[in-house]
N, C-alpha and C positions, 0 to 999 in steps of 0.2 A: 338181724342185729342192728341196732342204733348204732349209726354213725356220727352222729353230731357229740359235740364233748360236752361234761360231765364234770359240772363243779362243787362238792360240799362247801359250803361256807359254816368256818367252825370258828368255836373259841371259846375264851371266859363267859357265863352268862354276862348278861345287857354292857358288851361292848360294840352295839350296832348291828349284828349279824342280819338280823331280819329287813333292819333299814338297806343294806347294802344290796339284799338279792328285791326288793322290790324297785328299787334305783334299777339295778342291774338288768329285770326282766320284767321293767316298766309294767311293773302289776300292783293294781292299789289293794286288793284282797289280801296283801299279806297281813297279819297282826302286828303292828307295834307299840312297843310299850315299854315304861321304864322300869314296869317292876321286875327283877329277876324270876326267868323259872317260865315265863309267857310261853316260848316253845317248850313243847314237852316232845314233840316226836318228829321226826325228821319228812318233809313235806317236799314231794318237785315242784319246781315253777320255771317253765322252759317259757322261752321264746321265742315264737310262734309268726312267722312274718310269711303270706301270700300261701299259708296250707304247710310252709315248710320249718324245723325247728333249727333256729340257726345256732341256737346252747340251752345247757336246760342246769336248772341253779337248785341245788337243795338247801333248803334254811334246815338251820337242827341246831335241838337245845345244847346248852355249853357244858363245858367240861365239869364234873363235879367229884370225881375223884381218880385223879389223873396220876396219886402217887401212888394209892392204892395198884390200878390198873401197871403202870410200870414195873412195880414189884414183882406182880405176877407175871409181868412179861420177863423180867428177868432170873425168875427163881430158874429156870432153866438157861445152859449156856448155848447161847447160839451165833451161829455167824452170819453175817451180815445177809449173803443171801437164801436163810431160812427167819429173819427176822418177819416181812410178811406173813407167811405163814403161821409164825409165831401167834400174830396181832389175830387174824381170821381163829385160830383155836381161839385163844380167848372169847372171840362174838359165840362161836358155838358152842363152847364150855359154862358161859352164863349169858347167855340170852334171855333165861326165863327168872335171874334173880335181880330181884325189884331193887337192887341196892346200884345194880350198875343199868337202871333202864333207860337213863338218860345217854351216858356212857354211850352206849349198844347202839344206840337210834343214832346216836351222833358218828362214828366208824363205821357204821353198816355201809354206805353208797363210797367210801372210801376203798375200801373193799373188795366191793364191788364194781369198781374201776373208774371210779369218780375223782379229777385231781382232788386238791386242795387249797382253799383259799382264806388262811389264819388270821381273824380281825380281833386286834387289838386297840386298844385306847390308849392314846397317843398325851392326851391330857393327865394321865394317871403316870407315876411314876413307874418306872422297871421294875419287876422285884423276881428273884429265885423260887418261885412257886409256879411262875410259867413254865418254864423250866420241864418239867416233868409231861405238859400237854404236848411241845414241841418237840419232846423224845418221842413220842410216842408215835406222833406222825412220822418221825424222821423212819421208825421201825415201821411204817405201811408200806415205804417205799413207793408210796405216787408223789407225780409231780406236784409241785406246791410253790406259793408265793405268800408272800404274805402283807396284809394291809396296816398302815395306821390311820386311825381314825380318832375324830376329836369330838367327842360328849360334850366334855367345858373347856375351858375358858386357856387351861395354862396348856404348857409346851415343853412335852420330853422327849421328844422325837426323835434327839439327837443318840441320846441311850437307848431307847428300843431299835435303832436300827443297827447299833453295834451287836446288837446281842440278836436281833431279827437275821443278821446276814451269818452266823453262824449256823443257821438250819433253811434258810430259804434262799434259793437261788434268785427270786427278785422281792424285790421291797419295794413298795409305793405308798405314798400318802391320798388318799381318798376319802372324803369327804360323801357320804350318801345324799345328806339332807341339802345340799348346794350345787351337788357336781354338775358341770355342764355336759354337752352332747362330747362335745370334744373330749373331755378329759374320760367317757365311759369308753369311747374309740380308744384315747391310751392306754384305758386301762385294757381293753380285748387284745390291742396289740403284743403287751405284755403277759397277758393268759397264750397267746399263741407261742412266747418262748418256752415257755415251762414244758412243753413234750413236743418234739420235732414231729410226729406223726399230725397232731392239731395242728398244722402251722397254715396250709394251705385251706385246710375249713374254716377256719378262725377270720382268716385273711376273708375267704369266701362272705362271710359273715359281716364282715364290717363293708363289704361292699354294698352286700343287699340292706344293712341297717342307714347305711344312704340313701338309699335310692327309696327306704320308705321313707325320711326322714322329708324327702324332698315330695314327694306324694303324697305327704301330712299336710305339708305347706300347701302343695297346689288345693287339697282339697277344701281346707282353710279358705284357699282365696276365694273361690266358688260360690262355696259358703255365704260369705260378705258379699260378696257381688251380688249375689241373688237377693238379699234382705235388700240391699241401699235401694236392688232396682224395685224392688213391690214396696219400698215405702215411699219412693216419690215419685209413684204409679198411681198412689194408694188413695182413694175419693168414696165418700158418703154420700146419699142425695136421700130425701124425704120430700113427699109432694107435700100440696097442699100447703095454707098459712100456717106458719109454726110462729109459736110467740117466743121472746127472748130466752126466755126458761126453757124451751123445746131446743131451739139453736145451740144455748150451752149444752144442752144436756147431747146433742150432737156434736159435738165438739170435745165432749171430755170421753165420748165412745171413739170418735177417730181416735184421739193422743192414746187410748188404753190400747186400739188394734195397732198402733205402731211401737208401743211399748213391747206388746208381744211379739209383733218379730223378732225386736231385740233379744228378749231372753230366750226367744225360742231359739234364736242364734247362741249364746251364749250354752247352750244345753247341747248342742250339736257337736263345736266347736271343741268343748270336755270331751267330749267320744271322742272326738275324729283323735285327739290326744292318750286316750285310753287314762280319762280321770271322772270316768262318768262316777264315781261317788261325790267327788266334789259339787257333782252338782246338788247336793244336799243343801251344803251352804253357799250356795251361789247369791240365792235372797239375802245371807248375810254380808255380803262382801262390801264393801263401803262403795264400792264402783261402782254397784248397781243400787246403790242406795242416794243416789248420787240421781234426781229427777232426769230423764232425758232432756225435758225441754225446760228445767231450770237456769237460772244464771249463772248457775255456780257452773255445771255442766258447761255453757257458751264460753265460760268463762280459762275452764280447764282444758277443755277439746277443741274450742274452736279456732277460727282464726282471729285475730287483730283485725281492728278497723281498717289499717293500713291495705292489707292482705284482703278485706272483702271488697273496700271500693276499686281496687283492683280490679279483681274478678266483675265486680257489678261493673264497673266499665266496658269490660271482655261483652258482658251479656248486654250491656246496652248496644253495643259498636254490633254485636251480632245482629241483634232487630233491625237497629236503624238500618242497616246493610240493603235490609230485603227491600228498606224504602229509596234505595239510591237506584236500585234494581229497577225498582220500576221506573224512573223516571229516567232509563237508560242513561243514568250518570250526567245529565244534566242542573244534578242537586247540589252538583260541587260538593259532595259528600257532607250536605246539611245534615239529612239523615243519620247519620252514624253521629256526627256529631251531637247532633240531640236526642240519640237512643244512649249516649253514653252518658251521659249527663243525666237523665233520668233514671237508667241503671246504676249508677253513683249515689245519686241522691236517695235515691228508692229504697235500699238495701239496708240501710239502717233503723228505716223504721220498720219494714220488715222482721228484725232480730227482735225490739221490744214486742211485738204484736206477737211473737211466738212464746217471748219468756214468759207474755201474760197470760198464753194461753190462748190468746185470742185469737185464735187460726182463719184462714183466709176464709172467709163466709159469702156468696155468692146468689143470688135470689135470680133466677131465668122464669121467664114463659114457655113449655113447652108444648109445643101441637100436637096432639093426639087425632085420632078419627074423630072423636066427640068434642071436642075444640081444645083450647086452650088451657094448659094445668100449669099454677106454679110449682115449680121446684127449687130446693135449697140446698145446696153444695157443699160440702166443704172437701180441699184440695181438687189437684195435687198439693202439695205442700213447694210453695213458689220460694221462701228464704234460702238466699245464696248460702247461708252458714250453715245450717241445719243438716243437708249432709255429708260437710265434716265433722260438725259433732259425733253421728250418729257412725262414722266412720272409723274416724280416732280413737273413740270408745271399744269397735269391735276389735279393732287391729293392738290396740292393748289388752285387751284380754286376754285375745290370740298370743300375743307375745309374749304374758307373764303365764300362760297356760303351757303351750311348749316349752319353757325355757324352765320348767317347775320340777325336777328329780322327785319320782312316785314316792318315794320316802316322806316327804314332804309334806303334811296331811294340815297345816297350818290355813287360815281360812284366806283367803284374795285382799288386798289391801291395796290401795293406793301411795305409792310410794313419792313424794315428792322429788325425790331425785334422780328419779327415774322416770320420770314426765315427758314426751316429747317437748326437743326444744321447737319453738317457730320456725325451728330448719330443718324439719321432720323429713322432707322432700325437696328436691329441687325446686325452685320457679317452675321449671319444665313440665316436669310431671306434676306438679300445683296446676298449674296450669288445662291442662290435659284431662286429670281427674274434675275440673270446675265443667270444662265443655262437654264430659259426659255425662254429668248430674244432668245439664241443662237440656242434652239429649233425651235420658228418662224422664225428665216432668212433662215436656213435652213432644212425647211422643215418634224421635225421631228417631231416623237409621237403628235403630234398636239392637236385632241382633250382631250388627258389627258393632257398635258400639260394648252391647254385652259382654263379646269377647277382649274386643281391646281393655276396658275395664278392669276384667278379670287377671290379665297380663299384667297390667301396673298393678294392682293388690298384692298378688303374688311377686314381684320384683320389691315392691315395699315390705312385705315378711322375710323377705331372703334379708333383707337389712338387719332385722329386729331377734331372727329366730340363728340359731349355729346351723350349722348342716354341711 
């Protein structure tokens, strides 16, 4: 026997019902749609975390004749606790007539011992025609609560809860197409009063929907980590004399294989979330429409002038360092001093060389057995900005991807007011993410690096994402 609890989600046709349980059991395979009548038969969609179902959600089409149905529950006199019973004769006295088949599919997991969770439209005025769906539930005798929810624009909320708390022991306002992680946690909370036997599974539930919620995160940050580190790993070479036409055309195959990380990122990152249809219209999304190595991009993602000469100071003072080094500090720290200054200076022209396209292009001799071969390079990719562009970018989309209720089947858009501000991160961890880039391009401490990386990613989602 199933133990995990058992919720119908009922009501008027398209007052949400289907939006709710895909919200609810974070499945984008539900159908939704405005036109009444879409569900026609009552479907489970449990939720499924590490092998185990911590609740399982029936969508079912809406009520379509609920006065009818009451009639017949009343042609007989009955007392309260034979009303049940009452409702179950009914499924088995017309299950097989096509007039109540919506009806039938919609009580059946009620029933059958599934609470109840009554969504109404909150934008729609009250009227005495509900009335007769919420007798009828009141005669299943299972637990029940019941939702408003808001289609458009106005606000009745105040009269459907006067009249809501006459048959349902909690009332809540929920929102499918916006709800946060938080408010899915109040609303479980709230499904665990409605029958004291669920209270400790329920409770069970919301712990383990943490602890994935936070292993969504870490896997996210992983995720990113691993693109920034193979795209400022990421190097081409072609022997032999290549003419200018050859060099671009090596040059626009680097920018395309670092492009594909991206979206191979961006496609991953929708799974790890459980929105892989989205990835449909991912190509559509204005963010990814949005060149990586454009101006606009530098311009949206990156840092400020202020903020790279910064860091290009950091990366010069680090070079020079190794020259003070050698001259065991005899240099009066000339070295750092003119490593920083060239790393200041440097770093801007750097940023245009990339927005042009113009990627770091590098011509060596190298010695083979048979002598001498040129070869022609390009990267790692040496601009200080480029992977916080390429960062910023991932860790938004991460952001508006978790933070997106399944319901929600609208395409990605960049939101201007939702933009990091330049205070995305502290100095500190600014700081800290620059000296690890500079570790990946060239080649150092790596696997400690890799992981400290992946730490700060992760402490930067825990910012962006609820949990």
């Amino acid at each position: 026997m199933d133990k995990h609890p058992k919720f119908a989600v009922v009501g008027h046709p398209n007052k949400g019902k289907s939006s709710i349980v895909s919200t609810l059991a974070q499945d984008e395979d539900i159908r939704i749609s405005s036109i009444p009548g879409t569900t026609t038969k009552n479907r489970s969609f449990p939720l499924e975390v590490d092998g185990k179902i911590l609740y399982e959600l029936y969508d079912t089409p809406g009520f379509q004749r609920a006065r009818a149905i009451l009639a017949w529950l009343k042609k007989e006199e009955t007392t309260a606790d034979k009303r049940a019973d009452r409702v179950a004769k009914f499924i088995f006295e017309n299950e097989e007539n096509p007039k109540f088949a919506d009806d039938i599919q919609l009580l059946k997991p009620i029933v059958e011992g599934a609470g109840i969770v009554y969504v109404v439209d909150g934008s729609k005025p009250y009227g005495p025609e509900y009335e007769a769906e919420m007798e009828i539930l009141r005669w299943s005798g299972s637990p029940s609560m019941a939702l408003i929810n808001f289609i458009g624009e106005d606000d009745y909320q105040e009269e459907w809860k006067k009249a809501l708390n006459h048959y349902f022991k909690i009332v809540r306002v929920f929102n499918p197409m916006n709800a946060s992680f938080g408010q899915i946690l109040e609303l479980m909370e709230g499904m665990a009063e409605i029958k004291y036997e669920w209270r400790t599974t329920i409770k069970d539930s919301i712990d383990a929907l943490k602890l994935y919620q936070r292993q969504k995160i870490k896997n996210s940050a992983i995720t990113i980590s691993d693109t920034i580190f193979h795209a400022l790993m990421h190097t081409k070479m072609l022997h032999g004399n290549l003419t200018q036409s050859q060099k671009d055309k090596l040059a626009q195959e680097f920018k395309r294989e670092i492009e594909g990380f991206e979206s191979g990122t961006y496609t991953k990152i929708a799974s790890i979330w459980n929105h892989t249809k989205l990835e449909r219209n991912i190509k559509k999304s204005s963010i990814i429409n949005i060149d990586l190595f454009s101006k606009e991009s530098s311009l949206i993602f990156g840092l400020d002038k202020k903020e790279l000469v910064k860091n290009a100071t950091i990366a010069g003072a680090i070079t020079g360092s190794s020259f003070d080094l050698l001259l065991g500090g005899n240099s009066l720290f000339l070295g750092t001093t003119i490593g920083a200054l060239i790393g200041g200076g440097g770093v801007l022209f750097g940023i245009d060389k990339l927005q042009n396209s113009e990627l770091l292009k590098n011509e060596l001799l190298k010695k083979t057995p048979f002598g001498s071969r040129k070869v022609s390079t390009i990267g790692p990719i040496r601009d200080l900005n480029f992977p916080f562009i390429l960062l910023k970018r991932l860790i938004y989309f991460t952001k508006e991807i978790a933070n997106r209720p399944h319901a929600n089947r609208k395409k990605l858009s960049i939101d201007e007011d939702l933009l990091f501000s330049k205070e995305w991160v502290d100095d500190k961890t600014q700081n800290r993410l620059f000296k690890l880039h500079l570790n990946f391009s060239r080649l150092k401490k790596l696997q400690e690096s890799k992981k400290e990386y992946e730490e700060l990613i992760e402490m930067i989602l825990l910012q962006y994402i609820e949990h």
